[in-house]
MIPATOR-172949 format. One line per field, with one value per residue: residue in one letter; residue number from 1; x, y, z of N, C-alpha, C in turn. Coordinates in steps of 0.02 Angstrom, whole numbers. Atoms other than C-alpha are relative to their C-alpha. Layout:
BEGIN
marke <- c(A; ...) $
nugu <- c(NUM; ...) $
nX <- c(X; ...) $
nY <- c(Y; ...) $
nZ <- c(Z; ...) $
caX <- c(X; ...) $
caY <- c(Y; ...) $
caZ <- c(Z; ...) $
cX <- c(X; ...) $
cY <- c(Y; ...) $
cZ <- c(Z; ...) $
# end
This chain:
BEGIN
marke <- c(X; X; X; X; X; X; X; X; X; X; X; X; X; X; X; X; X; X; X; X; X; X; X; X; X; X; X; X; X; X; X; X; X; X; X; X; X; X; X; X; X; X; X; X; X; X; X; X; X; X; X; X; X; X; X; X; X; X; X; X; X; X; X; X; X; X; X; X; X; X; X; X; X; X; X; X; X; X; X; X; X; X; X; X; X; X; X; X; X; X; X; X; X; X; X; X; X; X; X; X; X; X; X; X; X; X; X; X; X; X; X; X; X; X; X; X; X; X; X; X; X; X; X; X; X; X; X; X; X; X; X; X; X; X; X; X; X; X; X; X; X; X; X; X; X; X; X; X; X; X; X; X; X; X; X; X; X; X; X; X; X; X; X; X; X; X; X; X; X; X; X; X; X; X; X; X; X; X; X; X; X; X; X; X; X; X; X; X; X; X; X; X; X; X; X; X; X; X; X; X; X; X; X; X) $
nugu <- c(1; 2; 3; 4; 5; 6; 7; 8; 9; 10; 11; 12; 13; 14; 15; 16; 17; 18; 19; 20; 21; 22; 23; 24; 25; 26; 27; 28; 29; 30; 31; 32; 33; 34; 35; 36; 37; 38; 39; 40; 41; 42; 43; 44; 45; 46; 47; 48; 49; 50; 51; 52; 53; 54; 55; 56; 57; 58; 59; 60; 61; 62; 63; 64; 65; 66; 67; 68; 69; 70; 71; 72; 73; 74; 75; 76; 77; 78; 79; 80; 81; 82; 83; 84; 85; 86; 87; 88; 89; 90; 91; 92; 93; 94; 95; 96; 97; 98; 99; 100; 101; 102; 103; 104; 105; 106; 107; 108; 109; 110; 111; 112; 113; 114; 115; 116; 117; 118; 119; 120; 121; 122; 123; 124; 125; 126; 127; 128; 129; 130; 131; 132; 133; 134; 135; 136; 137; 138; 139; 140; 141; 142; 143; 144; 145; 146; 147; 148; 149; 150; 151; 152; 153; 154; 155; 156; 157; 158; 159; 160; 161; 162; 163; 164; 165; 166; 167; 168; 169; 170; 171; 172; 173; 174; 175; 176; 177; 178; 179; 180; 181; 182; 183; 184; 185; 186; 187; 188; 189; 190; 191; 192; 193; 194; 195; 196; 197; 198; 199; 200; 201; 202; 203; 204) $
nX <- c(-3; -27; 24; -32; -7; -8; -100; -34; 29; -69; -61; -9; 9; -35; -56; -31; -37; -21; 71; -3; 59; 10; 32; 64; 7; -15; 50; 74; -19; 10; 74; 37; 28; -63; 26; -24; -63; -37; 7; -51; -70; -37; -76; -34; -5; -49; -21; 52; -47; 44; -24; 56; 58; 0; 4; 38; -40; 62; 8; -87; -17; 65; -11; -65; 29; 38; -25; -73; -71; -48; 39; 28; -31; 29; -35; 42; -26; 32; -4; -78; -46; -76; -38; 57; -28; 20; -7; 28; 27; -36; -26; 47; 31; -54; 20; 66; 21; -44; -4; -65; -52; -29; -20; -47; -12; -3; 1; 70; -5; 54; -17; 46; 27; -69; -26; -66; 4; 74; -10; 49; 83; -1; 45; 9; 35; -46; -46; -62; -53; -28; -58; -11; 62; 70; 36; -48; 22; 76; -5; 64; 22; 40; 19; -60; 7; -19; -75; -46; -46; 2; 51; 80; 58; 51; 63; 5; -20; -32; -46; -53; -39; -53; -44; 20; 65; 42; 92; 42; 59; 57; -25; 7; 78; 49; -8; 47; 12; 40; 1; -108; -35; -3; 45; -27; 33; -30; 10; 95; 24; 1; 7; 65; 8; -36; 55; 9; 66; -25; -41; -66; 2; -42; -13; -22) $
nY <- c(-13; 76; 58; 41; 71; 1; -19; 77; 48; -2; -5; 94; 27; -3; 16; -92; -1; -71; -60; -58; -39; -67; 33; 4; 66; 23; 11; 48; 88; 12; -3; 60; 53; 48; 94; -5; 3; 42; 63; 0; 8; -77; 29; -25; -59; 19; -82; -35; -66; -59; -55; -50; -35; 24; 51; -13; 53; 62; 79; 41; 62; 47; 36; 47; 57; 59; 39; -3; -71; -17; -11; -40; -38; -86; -33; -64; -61; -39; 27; -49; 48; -16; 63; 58; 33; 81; 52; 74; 17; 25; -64; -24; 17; -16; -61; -15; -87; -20; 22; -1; -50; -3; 48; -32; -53; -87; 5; -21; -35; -4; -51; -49; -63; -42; 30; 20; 81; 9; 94; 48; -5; -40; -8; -55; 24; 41; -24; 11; -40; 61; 1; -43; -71; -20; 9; 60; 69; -13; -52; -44; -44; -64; -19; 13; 43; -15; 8; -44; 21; 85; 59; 9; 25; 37; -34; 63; -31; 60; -3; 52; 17; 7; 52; -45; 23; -56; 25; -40; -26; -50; -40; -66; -39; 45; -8; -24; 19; -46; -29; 6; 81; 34; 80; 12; 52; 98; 26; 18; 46; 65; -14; 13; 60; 73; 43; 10; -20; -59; 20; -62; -61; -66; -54; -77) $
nZ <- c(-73; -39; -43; -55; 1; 63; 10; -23; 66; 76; -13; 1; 82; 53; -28; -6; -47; -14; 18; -27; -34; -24; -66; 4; 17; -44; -49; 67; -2; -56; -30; 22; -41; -27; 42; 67; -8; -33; 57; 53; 1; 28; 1; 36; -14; -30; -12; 32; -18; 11; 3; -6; -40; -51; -19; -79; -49; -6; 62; -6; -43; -9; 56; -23; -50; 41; 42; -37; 20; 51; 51; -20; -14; 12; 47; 1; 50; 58; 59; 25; -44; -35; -63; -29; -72; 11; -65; -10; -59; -73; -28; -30; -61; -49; 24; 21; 26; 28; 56; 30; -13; 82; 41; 49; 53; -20; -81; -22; -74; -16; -22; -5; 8; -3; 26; -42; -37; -30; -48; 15; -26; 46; 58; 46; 81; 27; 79; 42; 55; 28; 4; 54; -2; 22; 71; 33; -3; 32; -6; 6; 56; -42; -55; -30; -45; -57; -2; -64; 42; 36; -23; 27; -48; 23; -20; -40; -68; -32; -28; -2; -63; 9; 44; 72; 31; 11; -12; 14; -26; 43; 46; -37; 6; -29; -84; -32; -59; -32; -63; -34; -1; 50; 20; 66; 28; 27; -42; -21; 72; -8; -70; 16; 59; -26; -62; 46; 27; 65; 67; 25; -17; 37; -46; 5) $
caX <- c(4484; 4602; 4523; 4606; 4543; 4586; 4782; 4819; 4713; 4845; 5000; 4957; 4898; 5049; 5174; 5215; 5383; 5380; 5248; 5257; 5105; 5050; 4980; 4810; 4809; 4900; 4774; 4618; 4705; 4726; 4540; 4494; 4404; 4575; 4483; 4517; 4697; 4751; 4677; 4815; 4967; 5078; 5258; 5295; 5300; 5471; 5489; 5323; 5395; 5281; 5300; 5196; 5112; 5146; 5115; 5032; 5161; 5004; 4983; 5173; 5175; 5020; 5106; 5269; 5192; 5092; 5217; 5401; 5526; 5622; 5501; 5434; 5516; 5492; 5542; 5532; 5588; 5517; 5477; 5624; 5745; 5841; 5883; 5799; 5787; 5763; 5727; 5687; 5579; 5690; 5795; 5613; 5566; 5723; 5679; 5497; 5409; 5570; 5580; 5765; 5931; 6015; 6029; 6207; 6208; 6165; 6155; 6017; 5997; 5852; 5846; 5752; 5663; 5842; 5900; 6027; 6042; 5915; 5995; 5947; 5739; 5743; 5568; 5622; 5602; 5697; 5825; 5934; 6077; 6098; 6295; 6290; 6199; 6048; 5945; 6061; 5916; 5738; 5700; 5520; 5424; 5327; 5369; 5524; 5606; 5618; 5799; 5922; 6073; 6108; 5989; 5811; 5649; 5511; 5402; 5424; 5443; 5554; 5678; 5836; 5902; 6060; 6100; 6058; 5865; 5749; 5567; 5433; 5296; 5198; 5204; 5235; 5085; 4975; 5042; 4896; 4928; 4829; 4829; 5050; 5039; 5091; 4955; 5013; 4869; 4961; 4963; 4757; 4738; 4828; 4758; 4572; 4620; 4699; 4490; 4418; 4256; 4359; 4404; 4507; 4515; 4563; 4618; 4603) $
caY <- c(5618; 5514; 5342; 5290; 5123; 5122; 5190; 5034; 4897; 4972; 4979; 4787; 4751; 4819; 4789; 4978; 5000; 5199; 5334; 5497; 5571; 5734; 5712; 5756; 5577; 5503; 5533; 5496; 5322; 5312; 5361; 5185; 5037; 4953; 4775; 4881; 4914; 4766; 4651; 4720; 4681; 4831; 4708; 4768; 4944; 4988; 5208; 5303; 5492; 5628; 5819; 5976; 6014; 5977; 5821; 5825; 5708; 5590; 5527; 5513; 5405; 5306; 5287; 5226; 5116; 5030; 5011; 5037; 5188; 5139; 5154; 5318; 5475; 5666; 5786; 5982; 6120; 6247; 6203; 6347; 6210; 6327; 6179; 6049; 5953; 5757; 5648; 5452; 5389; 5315; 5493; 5564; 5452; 5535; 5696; 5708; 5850; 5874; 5875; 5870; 5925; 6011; 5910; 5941; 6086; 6234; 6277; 6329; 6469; 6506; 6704; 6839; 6996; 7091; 6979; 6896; 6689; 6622; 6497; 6348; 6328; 6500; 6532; 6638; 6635; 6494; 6548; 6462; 6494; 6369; 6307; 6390; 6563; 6655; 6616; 6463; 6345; 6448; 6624; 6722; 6795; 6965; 6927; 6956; 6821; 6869; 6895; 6946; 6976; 6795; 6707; 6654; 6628; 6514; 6611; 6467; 6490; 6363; 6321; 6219; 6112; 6072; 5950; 6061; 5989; 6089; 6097; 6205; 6305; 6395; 6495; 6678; 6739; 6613; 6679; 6732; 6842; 6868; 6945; 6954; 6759; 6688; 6543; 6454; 6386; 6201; 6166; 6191; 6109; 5946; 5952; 5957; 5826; 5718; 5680; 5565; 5621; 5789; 5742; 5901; 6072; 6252; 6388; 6554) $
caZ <- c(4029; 4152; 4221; 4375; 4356; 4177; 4184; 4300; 4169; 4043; 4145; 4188; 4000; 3929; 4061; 4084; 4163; 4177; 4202; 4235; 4336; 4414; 4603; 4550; 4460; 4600; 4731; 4584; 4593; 4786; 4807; 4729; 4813; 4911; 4811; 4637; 4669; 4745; 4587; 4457; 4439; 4426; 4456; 4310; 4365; 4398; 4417; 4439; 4428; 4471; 4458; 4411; 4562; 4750; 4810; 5000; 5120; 5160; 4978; 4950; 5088; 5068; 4864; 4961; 5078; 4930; 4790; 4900; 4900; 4768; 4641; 4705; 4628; 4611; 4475; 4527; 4398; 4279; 4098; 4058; 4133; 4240; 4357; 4432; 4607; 4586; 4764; 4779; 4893; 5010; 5014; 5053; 5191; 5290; 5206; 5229; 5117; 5034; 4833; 4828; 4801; 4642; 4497; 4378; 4257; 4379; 4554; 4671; 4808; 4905; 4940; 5038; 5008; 5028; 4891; 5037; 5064; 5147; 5318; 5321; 5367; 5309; 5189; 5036; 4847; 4749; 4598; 4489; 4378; 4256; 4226; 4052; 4116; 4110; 3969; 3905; 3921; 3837; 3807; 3820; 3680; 3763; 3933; 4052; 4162; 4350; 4379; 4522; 4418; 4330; 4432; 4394; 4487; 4436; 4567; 4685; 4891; 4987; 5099; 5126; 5256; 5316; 5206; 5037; 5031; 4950; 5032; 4948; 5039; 4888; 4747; 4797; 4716; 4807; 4981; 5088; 5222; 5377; 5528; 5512; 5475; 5306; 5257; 5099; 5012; 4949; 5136; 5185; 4995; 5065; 5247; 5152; 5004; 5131; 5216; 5120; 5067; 4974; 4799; 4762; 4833; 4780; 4915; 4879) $
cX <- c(38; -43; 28; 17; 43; 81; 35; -24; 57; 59; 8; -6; 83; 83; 55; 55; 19; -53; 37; -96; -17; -31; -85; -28; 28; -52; -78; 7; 3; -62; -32; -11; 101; 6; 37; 72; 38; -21; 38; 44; 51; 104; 42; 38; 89; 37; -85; 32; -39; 21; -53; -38; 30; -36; -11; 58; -36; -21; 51; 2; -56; 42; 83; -17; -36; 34; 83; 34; 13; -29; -34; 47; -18; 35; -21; 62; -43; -2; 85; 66; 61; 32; -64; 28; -24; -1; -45; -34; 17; 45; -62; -32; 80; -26; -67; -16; 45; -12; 66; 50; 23; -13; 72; -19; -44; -19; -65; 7; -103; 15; -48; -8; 62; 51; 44; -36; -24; 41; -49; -61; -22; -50; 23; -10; 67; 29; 44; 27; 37; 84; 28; -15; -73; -13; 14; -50; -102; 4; -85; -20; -62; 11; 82; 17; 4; 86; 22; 70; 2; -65; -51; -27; -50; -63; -15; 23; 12; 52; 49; 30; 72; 50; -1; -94; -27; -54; -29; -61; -65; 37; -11; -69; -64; -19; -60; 31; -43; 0; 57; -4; 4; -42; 18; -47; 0; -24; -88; -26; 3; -30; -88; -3; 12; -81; -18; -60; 24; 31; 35; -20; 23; 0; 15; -15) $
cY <- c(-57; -35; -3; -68; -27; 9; -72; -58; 35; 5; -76; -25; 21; 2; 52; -21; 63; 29; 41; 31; 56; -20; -17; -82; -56; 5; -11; -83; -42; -7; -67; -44; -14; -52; 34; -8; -45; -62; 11; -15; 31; -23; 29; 91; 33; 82; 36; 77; 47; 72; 43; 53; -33; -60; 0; -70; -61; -29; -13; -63; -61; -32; -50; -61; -85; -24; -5; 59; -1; 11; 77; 52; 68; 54; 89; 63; 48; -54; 42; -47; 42; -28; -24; -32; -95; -26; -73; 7; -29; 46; 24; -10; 20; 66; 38; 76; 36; -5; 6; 10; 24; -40; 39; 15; 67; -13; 35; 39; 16; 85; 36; 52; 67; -43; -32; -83; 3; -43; -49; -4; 64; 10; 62; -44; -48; 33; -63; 20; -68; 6; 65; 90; 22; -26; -40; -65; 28; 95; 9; 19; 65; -30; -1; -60; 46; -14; 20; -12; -72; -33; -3; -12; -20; 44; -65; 21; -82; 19; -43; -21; -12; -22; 48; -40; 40; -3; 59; 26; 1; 41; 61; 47; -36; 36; 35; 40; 32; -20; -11; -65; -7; -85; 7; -55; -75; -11; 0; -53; -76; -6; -9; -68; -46; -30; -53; -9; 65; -43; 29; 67; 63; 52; 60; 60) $
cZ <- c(34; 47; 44; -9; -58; -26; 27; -34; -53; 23; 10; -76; -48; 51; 2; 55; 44; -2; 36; 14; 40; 92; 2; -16; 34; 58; -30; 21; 67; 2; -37; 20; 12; -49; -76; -10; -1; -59; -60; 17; -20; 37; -55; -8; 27; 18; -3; 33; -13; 45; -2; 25; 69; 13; 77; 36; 12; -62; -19; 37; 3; -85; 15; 49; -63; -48; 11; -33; -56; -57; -1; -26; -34; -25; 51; -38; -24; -78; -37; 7; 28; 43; 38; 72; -7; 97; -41; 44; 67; 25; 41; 77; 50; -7; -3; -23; -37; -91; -36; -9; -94; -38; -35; -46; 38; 67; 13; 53; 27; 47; 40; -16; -29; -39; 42; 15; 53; 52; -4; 50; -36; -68; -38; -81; -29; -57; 3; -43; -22; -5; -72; 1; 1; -75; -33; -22; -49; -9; -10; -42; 46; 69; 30; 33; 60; 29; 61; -28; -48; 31; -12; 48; -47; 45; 86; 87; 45; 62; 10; 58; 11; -35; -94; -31; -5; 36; -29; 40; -73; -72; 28; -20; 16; 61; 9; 70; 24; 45; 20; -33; -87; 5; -87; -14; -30; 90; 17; -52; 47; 51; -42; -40; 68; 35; -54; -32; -27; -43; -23; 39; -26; 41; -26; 57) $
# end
């Protein structure tokens, strides 16, 4: 099971320069006495790069505040690797809530309902189309991918700003609605995690 206390005693003991972490174990590690935190020595620390799962804006910025931007950065893809979005932490703090833009070897659109480009702000479903094509990068055993011609969907619901930043709402089979309104369970999640007497939440 992951320690909190216990990941930072081994990133100081062994003079870790890289981790990769999920948010869940990012805000485990926040929720720890201030006194625990602040008695390692995590200089050696020099990229902590977490992915997975949404990340709530209020522990981003509480993990940028405590170990600086540049160390701060956020992976978001599929395991399929039909393309990925990389941000820093010092892109982010311009970008708040953002996780990114493209990375090279395939492009990214963000579409609606009527398969048609999404303007920018614009909430529809994310696709990519790797450089090589469909399927160039994994293939399924019993199940289809979600396609629109070439393009792929992870299942993912976003939108893009002017600049080409991605932001994510939800996964489309999360969406809640009611009464007309779209509620996207990640947001109430962080909005509860963020008190600090909740240790985790789950919105359904």
């Amino acid at each position: 099971r992951f320690d909190p206390l216990h990941a930072l005693e081994l990133i100081e003991r062994h003079a870790v320069q890289w981790v990769n972490f999920v948010p869940t174990m990012m805000h485990r590690i926040w929720r720890l006495p201030q006194e625990q935190r602040a008695m390692l020595d995590l200089s050696s620390l020099r990229v902590v790069f977490h992915m997975a799962s949404a990340c709530p804006p209020w522990l981003k910025e509480r993990w940028i505040e405590w170990l600086g931007p540049d160390r701060i950065w956020e992976l978001y893809g599929g395991t399929e690797r039909q393309g990925s979005t990389v941000i820093s932490g010092t892109e982010w703090l311009t970008h708040r809530g953002s996780v990114g833009r493209v990375q090279p070897g395939s492009k990214m659109e963000v579409r609606n309902e009527a398969a048609e480009e999404c303007a920018p702000g614009e909430v529809g479903e994310v696709f990519f189309l790797p450089d090589l094509g469909a399927g160039a990068t994994y293939h399924y055993v019993g199940a289809d991918p979600k396609r629109q011609g070439e393009w792929e969907s992870i299942g993912d619901l976003g939108y893009l700003d002017t600049e080409g930043y991605l932001y994510l709402v939800d996964r489309r089979t999360d969406l809640i609605v009611s009464g007309g309104a779209n509620v996207y369970p990640a947001e109430v999640e962080a909005a509860l995690d963020a008190h600090p007497q909740v240790s985790t939440s789950a919105v359904i």
